[in-house]
C-alpha positions as CSV (number, residue, x, y, z in Angstrom):
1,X,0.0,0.0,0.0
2,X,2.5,2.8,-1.3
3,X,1.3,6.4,-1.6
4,X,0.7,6.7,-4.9
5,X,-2.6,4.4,-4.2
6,X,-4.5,5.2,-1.5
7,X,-7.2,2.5,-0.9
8,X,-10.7,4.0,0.0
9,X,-12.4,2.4,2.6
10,X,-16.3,3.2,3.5
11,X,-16.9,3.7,7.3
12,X,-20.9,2.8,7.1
13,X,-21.7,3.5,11.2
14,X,-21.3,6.3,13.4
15,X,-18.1,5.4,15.2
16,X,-15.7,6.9,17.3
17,X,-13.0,9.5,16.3
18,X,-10.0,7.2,16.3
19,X,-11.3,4.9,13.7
20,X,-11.3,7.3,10.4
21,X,-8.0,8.9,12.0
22,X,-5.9,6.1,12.2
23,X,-7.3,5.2,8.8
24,X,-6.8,8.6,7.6
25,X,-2.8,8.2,7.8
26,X,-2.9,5.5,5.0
27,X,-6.2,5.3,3.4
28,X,-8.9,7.6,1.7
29,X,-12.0,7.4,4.2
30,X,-15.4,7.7,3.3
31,X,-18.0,8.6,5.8
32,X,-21.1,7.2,5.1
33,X,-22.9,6.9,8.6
34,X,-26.9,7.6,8.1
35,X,-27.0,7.1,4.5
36,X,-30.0,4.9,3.5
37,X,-28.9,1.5,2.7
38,X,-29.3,2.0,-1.3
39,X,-27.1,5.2,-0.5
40,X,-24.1,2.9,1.1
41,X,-24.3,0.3,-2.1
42,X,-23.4,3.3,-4.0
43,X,-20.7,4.4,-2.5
44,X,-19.2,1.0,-2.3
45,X,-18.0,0.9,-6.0
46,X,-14.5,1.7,-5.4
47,X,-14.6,0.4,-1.8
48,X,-11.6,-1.6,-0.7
49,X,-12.4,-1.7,2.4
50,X,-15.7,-1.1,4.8
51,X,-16.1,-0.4,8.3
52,X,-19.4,-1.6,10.1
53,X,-20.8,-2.0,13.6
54,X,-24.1,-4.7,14.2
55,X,-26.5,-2.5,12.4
56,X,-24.9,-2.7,8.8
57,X,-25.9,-6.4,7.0
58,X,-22.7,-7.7,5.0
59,X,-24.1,-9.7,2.7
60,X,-24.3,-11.1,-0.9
61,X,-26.0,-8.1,-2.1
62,X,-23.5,-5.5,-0.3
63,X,-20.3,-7.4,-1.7
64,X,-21.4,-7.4,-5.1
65,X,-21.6,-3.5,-4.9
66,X,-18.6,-4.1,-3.8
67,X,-16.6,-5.7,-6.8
68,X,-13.0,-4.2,-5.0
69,X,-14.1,-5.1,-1.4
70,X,-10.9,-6.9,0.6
71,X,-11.7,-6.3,4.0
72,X,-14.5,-5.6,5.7
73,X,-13.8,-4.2,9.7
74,X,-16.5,-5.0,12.9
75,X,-16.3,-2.3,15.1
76,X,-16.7,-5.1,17.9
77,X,-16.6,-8.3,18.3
78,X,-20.0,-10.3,17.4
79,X,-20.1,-11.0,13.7
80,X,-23.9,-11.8,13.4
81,X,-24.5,-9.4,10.5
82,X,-21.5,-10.7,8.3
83,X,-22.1,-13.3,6.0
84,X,-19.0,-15.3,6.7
85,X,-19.2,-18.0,3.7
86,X,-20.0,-14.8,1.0
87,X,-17.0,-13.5,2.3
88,X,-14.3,-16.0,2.7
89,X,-15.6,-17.5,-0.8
90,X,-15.6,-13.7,-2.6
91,X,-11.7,-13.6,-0.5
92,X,-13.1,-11.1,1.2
93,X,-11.3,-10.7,5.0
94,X,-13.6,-10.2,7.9
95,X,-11.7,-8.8,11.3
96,X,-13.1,-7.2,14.1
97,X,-12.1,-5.6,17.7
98,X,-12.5,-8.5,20.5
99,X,-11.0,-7.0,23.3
100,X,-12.5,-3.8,23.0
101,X,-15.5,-4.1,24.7
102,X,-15.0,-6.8,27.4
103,X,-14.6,-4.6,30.6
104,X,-17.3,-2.5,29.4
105,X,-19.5,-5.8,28.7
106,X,-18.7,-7.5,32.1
107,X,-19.1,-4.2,34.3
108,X,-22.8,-3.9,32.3
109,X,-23.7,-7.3,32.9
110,X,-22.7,-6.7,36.6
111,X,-24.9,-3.9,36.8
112,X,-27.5,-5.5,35.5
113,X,-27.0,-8.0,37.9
114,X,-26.9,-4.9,40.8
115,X,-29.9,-4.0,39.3
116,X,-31.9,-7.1,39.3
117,X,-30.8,-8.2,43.1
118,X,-31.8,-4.8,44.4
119,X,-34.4,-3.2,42.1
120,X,-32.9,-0.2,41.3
121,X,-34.8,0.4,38.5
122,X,-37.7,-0.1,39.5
123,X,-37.3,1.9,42.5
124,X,-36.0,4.7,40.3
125,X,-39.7,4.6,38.2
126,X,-41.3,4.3,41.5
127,X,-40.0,8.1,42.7
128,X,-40.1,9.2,39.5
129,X,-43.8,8.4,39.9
130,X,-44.1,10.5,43.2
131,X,-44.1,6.9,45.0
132,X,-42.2,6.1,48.1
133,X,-42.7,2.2,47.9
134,X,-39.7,1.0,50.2
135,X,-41.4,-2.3,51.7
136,X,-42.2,-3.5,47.4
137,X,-38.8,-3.2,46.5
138,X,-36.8,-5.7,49.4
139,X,-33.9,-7.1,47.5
140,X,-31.2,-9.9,47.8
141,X,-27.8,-9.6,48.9
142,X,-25.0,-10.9,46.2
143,X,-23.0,-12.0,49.2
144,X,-23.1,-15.9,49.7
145,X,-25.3,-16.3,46.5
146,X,-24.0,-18.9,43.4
147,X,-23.4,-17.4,40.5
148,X,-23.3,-19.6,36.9
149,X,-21.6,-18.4,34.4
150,X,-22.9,-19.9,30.9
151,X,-19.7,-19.2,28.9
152,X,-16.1,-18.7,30.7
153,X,-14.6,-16.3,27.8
154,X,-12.2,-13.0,28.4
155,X,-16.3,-11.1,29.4
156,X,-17.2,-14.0,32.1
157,X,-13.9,-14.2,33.1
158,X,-14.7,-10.9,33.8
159,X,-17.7,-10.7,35.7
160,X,-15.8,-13.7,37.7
161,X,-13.2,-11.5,39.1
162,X,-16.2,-8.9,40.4
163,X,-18.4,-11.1,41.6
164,X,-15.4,-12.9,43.5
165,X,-15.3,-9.8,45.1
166,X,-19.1,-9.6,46.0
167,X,-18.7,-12.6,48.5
168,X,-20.0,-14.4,45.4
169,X,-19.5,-18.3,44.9
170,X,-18.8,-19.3,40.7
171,X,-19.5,-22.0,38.7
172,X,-18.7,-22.1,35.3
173,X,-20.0,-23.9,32.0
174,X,-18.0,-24.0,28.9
175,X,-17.1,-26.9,26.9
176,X,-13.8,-25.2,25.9
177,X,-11.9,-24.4,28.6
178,X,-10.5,-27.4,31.4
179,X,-11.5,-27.7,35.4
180,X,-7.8,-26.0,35.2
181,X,-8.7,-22.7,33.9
182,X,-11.8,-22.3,35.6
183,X,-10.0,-23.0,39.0
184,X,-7.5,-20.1,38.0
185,X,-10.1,-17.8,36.8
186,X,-12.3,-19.0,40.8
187,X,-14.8,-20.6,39.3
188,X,-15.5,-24.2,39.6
189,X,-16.3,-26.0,36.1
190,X,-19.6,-28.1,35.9
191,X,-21.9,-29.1,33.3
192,X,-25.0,-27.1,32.3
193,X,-27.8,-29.3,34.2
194,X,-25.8,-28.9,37.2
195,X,-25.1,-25.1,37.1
196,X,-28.7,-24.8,36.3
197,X,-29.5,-26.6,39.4
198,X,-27.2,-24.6,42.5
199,X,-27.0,-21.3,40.7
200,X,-29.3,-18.6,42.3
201,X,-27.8,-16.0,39.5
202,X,-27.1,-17.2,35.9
203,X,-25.2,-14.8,33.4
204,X,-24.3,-15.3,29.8
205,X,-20.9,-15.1,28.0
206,X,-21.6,-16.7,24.2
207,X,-21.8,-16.1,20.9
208,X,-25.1,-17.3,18.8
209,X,-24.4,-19.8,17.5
210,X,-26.9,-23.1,16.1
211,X,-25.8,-24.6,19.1
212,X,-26.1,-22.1,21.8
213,X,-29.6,-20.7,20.2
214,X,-32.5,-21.0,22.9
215,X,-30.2,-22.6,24.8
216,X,-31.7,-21.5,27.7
217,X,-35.7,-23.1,26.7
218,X,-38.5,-24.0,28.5
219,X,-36.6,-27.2,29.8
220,X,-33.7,-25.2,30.9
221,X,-35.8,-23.2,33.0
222,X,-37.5,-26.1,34.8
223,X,-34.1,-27.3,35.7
224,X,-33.1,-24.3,37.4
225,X,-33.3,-23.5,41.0
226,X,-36.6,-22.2,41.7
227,X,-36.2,-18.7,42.2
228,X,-33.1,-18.3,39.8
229,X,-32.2,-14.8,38.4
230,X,-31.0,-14.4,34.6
231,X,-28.7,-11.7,33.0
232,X,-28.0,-11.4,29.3
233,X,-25.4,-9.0,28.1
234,X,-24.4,-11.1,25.8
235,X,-26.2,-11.9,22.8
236,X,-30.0,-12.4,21.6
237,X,-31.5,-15.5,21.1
238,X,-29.1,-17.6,23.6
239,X,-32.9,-17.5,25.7
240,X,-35.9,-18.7,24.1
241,X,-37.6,-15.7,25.2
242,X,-41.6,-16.8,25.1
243,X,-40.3,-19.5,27.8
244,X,-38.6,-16.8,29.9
245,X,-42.0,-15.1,30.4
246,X,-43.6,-18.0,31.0
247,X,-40.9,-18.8,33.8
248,X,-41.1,-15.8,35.6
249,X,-45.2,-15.5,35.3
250,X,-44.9,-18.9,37.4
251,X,-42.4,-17.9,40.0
252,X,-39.5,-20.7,38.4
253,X,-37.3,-17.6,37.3
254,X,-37.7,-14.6,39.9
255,X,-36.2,-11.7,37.5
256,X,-34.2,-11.1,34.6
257,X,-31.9,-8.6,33.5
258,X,-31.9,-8.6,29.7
259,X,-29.5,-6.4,27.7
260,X,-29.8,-8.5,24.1
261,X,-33.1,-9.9,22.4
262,X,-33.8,-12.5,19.7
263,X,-35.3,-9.7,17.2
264,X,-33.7,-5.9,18.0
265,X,-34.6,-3.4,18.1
266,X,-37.1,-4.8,20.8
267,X,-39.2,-2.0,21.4
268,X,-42.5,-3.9,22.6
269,X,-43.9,-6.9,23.9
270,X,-44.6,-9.6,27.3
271,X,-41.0,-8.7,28.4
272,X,-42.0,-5.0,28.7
273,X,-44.9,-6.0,30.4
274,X,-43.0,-7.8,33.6
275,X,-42.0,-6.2,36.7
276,X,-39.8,-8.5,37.5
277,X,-37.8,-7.6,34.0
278,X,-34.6,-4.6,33.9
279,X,-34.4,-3.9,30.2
280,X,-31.0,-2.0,28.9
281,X,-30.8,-1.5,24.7
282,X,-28.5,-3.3,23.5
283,X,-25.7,-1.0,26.2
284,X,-22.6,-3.2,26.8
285,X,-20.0,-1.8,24.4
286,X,-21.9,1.5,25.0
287,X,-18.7,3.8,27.0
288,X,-16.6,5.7,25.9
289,X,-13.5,3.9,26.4
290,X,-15.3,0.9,24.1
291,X,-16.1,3.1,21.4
292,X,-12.5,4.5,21.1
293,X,-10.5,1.1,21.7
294,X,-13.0,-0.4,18.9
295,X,-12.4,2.1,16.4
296,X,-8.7,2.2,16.9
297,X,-8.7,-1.8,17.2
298,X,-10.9,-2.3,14.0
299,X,-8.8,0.6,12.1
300,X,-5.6,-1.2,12.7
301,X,-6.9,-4.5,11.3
302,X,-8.1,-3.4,8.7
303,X,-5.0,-1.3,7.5
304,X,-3.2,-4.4,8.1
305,X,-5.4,-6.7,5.8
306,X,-5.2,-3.9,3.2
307,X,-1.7,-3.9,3.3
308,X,-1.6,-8.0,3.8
309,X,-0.1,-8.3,6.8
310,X,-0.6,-11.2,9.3
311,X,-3.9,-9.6,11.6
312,X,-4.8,-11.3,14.9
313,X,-8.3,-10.1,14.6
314,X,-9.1,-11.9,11.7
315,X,-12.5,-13.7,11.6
316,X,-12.4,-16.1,9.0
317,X,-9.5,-17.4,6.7
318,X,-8.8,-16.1,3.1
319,X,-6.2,-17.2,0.4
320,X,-3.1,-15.6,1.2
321,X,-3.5,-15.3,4.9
């Protein structure tokens, strides 16, 4: 990538500062946040590279507008709206920022948690109200309680280390890591029927994925100790949400803290309808450290894929990787 070419690359999301100036120094940057979608296919003739967060969909139509597309940068780290197999089969590298969110993501979920355990929110509604409703709002303590983590990545891992130092006991379900790493991380490694089972708080840490879609369902839910609280920060569709509802209308699951939904954005329906529910939009890489560590993350990746260098991000595999 010598200066006599300067490859242009389309940032199609609002995003912070440091993303169009680090790409800037190399490349010719297009700013295309808020155009309408057949607004962004135009502007992608020329395109060698694009810059997205989770509300852009990378697919077959969007790459061929695209005829020059090489890389294509996630301002974060889920990959949802990305058609992988288009990609990798058009040689089209995908890379994204994974560590940019994850204290922001664990402190959320913890908050959410907070939240949930001592209903802050709805003792913030309540005033708000002109209420003063101190005896409906008695809470739980996180002290003592068993937390289960569904997923013991660098975001549980996380929310481990805090809730360690709530007084908090951790399990841990993941089928990737060994009893070994959860030990180090103080958590103690079971499988999902029995965290389901001794856990009075249940957070989760995955991707959506075929297997981890709904896997929290109806049958889940009557494994769980009665009276269990759920928090997703995560990602939608890891709870089948008709059998949350259903859960928490017949006292099996006492609350929930959701922070992702199946369908977004999730503006109506039962869930809005609970009590018992704290609802966040879709807040977890929403700081400002995130935002700027995701642009400058993403940035650097894809500068590096431009210029074909080795990138650590790198989501899937293309020739000459």
């Amino acid at each position: 990538m010598g200066p006599d070419k300067r490859p242009v690359v389309v940032i199609a999301e609002v995003l912070a500062a440091s993303c169009a100036e680090h790409l800037q120094e190399v490349c010719e940057v297009v700013e295309a946040a808020g155009e309408s979608r057949d607004s962004l296919l135009g502007l992608l003739g020329n395109a060698e590279g694009l810059v997205v967060r989770s509300g852009t969909r990378v697919d077959r139509e969007l790459m061929e507008a695209a005829p020059r597309l090489r890389v294509v940068g996630r301002a974060g780290v889920g990959v949802d709206n990305i058609d992988l197999d288009e990609a990798t089969r058009r040689g089209v590298l995908v890379v994204n920022a994974p560590l940019a969110n994850s204290v922001s993501a664990a402190e959320h979920a913890f908050g959410l948690m907070l939240s949930l355990a001592r209903n802050i929110a709805r003792g913030d509604a309540s005033i708000r109200s002109g209420r003063w409703d101190r005896a409906k709002f008695r809470g739980v303590e996180l002290d003592g309680k068993t937390l289960g983590l569904v997923g013991m990545g660098r975001i549980g891992s996380l929310v481990a280390q805090r809730a360690l130092a709530f007084g908090m006991r951790v399990l841990a379900y993941d089928p990737y890591i060994t009893a070994e790493q959860a030990r180090a991380a103080g958590a103690e490694l079971r499988d999902l029927d029995s965290l389901l089972a001794d856990s009075d708080f249940i957070s989760l840490h995955l991707p959506r994925t075929p297997e981890t879609e709904n896997l929290l369902d109806g049958e889940a839910f009557a494994k769980a100790k009665r009276g269990v609280r759920i928090v997703n920060a995560s990602r939608g569709g890891i709870i089948d949400e008709e059998a949350l509802v259903e859960a928490i209308r017949d006292g099996q699951v006492a609350g929930a803290a959701l922070d992702v939904y199946a369908e977004e954005p999730m503006t109506g329906g039962p869930l809005t309808e609970l009590p018992e529910v704290v609802l966040t939009p879709h807040l977890g890489a929403s700081t400002v450290e995130a935002q700027n560590k995701a642009g400058l993350h993403v940035a650097e990746s894809v500068v590096a894929g431009l210029a074909g260098e080795p990138v650590m991000a790198a989501v899937n595999s293309v020739d000459g990787d």
